[in-house]
PyMOL CGO cylinders between C-alpha atoms (Angstrom):
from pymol import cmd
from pymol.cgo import CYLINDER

trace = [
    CYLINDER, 43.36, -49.21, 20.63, 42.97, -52.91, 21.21, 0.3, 1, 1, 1, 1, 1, 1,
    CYLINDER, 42.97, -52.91, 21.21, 39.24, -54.35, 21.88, 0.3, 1, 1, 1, 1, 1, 1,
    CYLINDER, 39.24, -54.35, 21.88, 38.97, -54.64, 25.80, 0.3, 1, 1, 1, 1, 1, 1,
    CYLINDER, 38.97, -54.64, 25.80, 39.14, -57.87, 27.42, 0.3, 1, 1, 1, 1, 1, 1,
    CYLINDER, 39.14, -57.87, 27.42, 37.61, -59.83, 30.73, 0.3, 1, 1, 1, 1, 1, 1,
    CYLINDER, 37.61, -59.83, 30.73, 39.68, -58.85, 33.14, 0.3, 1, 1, 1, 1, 1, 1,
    CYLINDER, 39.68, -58.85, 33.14, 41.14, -55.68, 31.60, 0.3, 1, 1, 1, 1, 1, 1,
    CYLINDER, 41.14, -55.68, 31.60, 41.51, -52.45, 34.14, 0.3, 1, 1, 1, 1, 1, 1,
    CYLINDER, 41.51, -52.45, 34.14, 40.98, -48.72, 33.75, 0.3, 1, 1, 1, 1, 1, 1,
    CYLINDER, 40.98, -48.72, 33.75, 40.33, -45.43, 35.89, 0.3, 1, 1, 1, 1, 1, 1,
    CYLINDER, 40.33, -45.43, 35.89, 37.46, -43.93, 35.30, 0.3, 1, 1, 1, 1, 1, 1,
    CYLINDER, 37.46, -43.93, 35.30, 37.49, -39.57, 35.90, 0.3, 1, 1, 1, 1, 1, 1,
    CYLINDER, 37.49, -39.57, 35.90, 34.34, -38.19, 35.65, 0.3, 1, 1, 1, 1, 1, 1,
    CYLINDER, 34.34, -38.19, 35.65, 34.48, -34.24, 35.85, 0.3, 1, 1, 1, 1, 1, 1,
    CYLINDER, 34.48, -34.24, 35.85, 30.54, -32.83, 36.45, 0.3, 1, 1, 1, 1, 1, 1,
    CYLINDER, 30.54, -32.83, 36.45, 31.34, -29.46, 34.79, 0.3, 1, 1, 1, 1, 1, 1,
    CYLINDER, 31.34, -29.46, 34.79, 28.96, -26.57, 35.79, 0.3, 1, 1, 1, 1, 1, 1,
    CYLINDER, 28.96, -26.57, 35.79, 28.90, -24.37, 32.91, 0.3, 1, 1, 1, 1, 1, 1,
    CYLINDER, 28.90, -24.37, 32.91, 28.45, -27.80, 30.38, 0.3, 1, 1, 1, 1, 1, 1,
    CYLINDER, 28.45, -27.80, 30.38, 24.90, -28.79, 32.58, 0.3, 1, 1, 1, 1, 1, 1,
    CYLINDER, 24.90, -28.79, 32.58, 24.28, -24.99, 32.29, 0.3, 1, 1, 1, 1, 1, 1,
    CYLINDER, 24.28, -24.99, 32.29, 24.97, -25.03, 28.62, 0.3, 1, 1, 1, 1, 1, 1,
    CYLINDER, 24.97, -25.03, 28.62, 23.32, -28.73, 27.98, 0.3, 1, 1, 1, 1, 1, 1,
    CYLINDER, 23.32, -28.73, 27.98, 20.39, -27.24, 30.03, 0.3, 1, 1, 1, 1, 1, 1,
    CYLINDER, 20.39, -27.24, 30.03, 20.19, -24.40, 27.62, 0.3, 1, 1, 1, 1, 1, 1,
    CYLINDER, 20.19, -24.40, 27.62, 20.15, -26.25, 24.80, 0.3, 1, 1, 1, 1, 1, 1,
    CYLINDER, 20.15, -26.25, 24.80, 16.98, -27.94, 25.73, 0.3, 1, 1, 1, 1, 1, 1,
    CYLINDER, 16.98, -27.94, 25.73, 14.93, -25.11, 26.45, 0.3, 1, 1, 1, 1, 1, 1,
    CYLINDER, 14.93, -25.11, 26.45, 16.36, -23.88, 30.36, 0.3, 1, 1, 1, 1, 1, 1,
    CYLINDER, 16.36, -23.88, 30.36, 15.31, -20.05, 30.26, 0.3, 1, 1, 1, 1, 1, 1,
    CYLINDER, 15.31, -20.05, 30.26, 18.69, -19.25, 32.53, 0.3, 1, 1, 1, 1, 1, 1,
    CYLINDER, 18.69, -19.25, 32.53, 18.40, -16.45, 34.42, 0.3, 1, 1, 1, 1, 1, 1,
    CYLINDER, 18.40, -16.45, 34.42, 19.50, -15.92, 38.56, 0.3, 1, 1, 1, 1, 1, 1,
    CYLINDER, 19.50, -15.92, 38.56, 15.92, -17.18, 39.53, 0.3, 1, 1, 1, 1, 1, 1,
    CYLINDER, 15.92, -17.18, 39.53, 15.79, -20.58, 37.36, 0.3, 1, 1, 1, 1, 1, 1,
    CYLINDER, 15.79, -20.58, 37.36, 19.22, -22.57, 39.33, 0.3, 1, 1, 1, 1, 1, 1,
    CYLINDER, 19.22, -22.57, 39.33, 16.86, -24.60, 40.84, 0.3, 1, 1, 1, 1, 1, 1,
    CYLINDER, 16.86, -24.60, 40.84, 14.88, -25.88, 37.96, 0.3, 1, 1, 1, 1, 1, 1,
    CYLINDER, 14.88, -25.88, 37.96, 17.56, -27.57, 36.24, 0.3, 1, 1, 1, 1, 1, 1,
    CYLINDER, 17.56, -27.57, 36.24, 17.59, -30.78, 36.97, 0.3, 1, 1, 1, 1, 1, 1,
    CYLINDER, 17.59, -30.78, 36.97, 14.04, -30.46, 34.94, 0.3, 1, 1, 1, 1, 1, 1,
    CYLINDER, 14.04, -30.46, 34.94, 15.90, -30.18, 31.98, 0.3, 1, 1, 1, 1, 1, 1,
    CYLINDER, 15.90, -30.18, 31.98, 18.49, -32.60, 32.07, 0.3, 1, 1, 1, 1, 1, 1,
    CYLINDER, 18.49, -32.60, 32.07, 21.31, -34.13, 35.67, 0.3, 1, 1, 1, 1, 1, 1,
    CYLINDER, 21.31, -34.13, 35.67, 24.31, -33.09, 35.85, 0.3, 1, 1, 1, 1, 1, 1,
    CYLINDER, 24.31, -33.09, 35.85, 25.38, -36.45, 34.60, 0.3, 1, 1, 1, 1, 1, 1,
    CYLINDER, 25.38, -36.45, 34.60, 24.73, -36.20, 31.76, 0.3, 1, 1, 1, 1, 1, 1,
    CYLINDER, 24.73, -36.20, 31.76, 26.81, -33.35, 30.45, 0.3, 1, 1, 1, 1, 1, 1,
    CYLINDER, 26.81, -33.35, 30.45, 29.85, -34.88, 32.57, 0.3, 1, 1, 1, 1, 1, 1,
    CYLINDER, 29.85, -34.88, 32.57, 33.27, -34.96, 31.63, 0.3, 1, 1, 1, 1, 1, 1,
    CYLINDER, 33.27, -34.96, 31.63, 34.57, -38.65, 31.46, 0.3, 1, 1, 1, 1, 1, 1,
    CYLINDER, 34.57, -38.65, 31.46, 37.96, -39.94, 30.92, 0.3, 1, 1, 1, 1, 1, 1,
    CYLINDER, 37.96, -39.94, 30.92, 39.47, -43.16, 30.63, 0.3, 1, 1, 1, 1, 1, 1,
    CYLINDER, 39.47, -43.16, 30.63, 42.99, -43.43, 32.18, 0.3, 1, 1, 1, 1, 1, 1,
    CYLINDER, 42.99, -43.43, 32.18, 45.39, -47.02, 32.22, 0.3, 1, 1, 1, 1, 1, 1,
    CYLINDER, 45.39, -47.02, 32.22, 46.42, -45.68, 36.44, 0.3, 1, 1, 1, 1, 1, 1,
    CYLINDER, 46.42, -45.68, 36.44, 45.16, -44.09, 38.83, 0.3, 1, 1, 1, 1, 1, 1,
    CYLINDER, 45.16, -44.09, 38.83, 48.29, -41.63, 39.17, 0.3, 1, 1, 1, 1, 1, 1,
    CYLINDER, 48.29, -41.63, 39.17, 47.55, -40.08, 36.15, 0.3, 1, 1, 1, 1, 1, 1,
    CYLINDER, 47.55, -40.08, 36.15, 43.77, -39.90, 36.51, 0.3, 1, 1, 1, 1, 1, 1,
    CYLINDER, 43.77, -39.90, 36.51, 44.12, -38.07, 39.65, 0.3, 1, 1, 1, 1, 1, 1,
    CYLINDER, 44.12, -38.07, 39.65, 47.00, -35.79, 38.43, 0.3, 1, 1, 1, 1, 1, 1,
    CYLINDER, 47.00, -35.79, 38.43, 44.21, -35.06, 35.31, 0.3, 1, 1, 1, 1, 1, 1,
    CYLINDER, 44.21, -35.06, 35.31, 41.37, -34.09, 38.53, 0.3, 1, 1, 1, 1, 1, 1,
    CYLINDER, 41.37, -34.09, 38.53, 43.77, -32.07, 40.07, 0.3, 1, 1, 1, 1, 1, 1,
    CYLINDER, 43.77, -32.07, 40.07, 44.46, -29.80, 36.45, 0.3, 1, 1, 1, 1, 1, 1,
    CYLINDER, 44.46, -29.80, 36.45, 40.74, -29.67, 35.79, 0.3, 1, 1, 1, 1, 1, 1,
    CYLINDER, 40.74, -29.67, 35.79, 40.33, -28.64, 39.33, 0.3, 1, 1, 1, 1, 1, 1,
    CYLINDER, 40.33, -28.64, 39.33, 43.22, -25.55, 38.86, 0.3, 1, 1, 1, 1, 1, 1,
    CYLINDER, 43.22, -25.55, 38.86, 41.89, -24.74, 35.66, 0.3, 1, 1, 1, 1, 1, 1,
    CYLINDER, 41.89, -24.74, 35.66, 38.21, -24.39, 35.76, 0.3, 1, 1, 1, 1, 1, 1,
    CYLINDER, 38.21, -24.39, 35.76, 37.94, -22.94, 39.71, 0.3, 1, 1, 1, 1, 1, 1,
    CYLINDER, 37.94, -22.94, 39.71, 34.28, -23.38, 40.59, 0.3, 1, 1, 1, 1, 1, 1,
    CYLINDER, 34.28, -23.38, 40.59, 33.05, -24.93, 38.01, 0.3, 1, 1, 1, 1, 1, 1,
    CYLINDER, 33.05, -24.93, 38.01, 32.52, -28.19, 39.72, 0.3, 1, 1, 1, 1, 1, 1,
    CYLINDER, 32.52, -28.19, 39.72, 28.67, -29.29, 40.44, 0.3, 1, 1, 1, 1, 1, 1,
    CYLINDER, 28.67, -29.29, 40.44, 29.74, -30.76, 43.74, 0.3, 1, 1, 1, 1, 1, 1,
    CYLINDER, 29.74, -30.76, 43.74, 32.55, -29.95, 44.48, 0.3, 1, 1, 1, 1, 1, 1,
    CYLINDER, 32.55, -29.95, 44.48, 34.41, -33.11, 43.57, 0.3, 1, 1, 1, 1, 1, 1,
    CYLINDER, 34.41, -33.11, 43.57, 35.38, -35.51, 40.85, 0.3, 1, 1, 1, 1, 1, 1,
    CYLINDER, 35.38, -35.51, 40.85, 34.78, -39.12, 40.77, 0.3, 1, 1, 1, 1, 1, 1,
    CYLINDER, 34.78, -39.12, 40.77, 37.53, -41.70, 40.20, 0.3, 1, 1, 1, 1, 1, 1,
    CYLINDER, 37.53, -41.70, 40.20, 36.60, -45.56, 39.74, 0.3, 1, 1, 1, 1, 1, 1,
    CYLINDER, 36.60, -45.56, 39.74, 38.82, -48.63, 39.61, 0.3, 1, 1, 1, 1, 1, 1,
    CYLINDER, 38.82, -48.63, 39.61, 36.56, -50.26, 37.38, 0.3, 1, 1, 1, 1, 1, 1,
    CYLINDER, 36.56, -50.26, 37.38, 37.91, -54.15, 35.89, 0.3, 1, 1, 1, 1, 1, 1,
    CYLINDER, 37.91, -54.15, 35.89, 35.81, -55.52, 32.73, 0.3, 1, 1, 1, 1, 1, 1,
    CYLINDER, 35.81, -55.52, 32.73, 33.71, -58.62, 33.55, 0.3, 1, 1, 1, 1, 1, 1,
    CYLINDER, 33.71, -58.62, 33.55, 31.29, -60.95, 32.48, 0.3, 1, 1, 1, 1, 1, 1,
    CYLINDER, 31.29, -60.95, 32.48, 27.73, -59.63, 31.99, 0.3, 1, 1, 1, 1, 1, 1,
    CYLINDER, 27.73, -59.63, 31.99, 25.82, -60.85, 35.41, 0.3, 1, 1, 1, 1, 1, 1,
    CYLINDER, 25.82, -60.85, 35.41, 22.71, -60.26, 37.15, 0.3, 1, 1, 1, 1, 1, 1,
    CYLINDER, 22.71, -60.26, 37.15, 22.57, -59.22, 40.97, 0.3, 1, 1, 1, 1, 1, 1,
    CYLINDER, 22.57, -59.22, 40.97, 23.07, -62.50, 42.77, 0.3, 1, 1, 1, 1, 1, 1,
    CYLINDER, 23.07, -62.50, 42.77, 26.28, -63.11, 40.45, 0.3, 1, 1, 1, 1, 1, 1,
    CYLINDER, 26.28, -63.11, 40.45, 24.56, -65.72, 37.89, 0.3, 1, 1, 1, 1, 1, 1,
    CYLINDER, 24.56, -65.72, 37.89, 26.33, -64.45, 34.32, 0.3, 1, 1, 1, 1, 1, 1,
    CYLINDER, 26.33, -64.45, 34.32, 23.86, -63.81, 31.73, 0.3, 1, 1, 1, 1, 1, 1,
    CYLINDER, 23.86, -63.81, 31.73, 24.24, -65.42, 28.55, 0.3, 1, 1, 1, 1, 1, 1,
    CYLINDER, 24.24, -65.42, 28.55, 24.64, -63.11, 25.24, 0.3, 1, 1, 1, 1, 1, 1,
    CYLINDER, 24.64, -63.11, 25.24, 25.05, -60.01, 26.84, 0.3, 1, 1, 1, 1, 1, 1,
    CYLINDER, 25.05, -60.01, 26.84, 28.47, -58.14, 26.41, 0.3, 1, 1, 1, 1, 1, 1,
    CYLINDER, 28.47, -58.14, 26.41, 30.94, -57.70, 28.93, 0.3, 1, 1, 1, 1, 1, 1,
    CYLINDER, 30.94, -57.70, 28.93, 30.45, -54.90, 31.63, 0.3, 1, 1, 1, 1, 1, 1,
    CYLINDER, 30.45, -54.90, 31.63, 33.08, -52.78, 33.71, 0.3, 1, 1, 1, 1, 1, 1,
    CYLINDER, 33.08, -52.78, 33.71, 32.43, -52.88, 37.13, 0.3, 1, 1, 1, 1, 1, 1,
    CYLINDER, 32.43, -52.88, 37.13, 33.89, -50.57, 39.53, 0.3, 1, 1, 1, 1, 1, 1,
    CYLINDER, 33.89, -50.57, 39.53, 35.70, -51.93, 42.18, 0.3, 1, 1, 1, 1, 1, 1,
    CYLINDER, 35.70, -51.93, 42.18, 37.31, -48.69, 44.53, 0.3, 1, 1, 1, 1, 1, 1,
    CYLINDER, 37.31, -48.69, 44.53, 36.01, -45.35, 44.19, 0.3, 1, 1, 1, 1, 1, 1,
    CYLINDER, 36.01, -45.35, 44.19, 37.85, -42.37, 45.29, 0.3, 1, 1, 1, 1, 1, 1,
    CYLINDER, 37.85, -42.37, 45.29, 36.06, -38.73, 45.31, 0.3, 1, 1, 1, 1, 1, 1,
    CYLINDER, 36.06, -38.73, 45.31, 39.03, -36.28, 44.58, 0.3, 1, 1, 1, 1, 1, 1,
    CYLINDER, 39.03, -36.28, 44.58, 37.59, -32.26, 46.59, 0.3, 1, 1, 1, 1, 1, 1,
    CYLINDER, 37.59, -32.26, 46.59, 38.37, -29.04, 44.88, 0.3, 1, 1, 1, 1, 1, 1,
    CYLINDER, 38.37, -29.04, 44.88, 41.59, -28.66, 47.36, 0.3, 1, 1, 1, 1, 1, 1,
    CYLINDER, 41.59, -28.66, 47.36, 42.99, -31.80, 45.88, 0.3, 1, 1, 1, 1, 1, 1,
    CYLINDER, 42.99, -31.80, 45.88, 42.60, -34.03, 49.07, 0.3, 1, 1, 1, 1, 1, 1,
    CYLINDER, 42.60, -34.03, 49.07, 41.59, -37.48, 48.32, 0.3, 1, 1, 1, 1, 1, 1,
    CYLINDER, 41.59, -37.48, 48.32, 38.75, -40.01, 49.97, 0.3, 1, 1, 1, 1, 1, 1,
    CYLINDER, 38.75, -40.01, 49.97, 37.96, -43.36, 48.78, 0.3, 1, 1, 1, 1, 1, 1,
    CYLINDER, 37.96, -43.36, 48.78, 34.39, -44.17, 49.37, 0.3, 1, 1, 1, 1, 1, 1,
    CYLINDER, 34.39, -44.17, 49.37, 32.04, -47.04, 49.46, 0.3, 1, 1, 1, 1, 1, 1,
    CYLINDER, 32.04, -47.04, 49.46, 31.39, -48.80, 46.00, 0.3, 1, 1, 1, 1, 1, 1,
]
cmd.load_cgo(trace, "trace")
């Protein structure tokens, strides 16, 4: 795989899995049990035991939320995946000034939230 690029373009999937924040949970100490659900986020977000994938369109990013959806039913912490248009740009700071020696960042520039039944939204970025 070639070294990305300013101004290369990917689709971002990111899949928040219930069982894997569960399971990460778990493995830093949750006790589990029917009465704990709400103290999870004490142990670690749902973030960070997503799913992410990288795909080159968004055609095949959404087919792959759309199979995870079919194949995992109810296992989704919100009940949707995340899809960004993200292009690779110059390292900058909020007002747009780029910032000398710091690498390249991809910034997402659509964002589409794909629901459980498959329907599609783009939201705000």
């Amino acid at each position: 795989m070639a070294k990305p690029s300013i101004g290369d373009e990917r689709y971002k999937l990111e899949h928040l899995s219930y069982q894997a924040w569960i399971d990460l949970a778990k493995s830093k100490g949750w006790p589990g049990g029917e009465d704990s659900f709400d103290t999870l986020r004490e142990y670690c977000d749902p973030e960070d035991a997503a799913l992410v994938l990288i795909f080159p369109t968004y055609a095949k990013a959404l087919s792959k939320a759309r199979e995870l959806f079919k194949s995992k039913v109810n296992d989704s912490v919100f009940g949707a995946d995340i899809i960004s248009y993200q292009v690779l740009t110059e390292a900058h700071d909020d007002s747009g000034n780029l910032v000398r020696g710091c690498p390249p960042e991809w910034e997402d520039q659509k964002i589409w939230e794909v629901a459980s039944d498959g329907s599609v939204m783009e939201v705000a970025v």
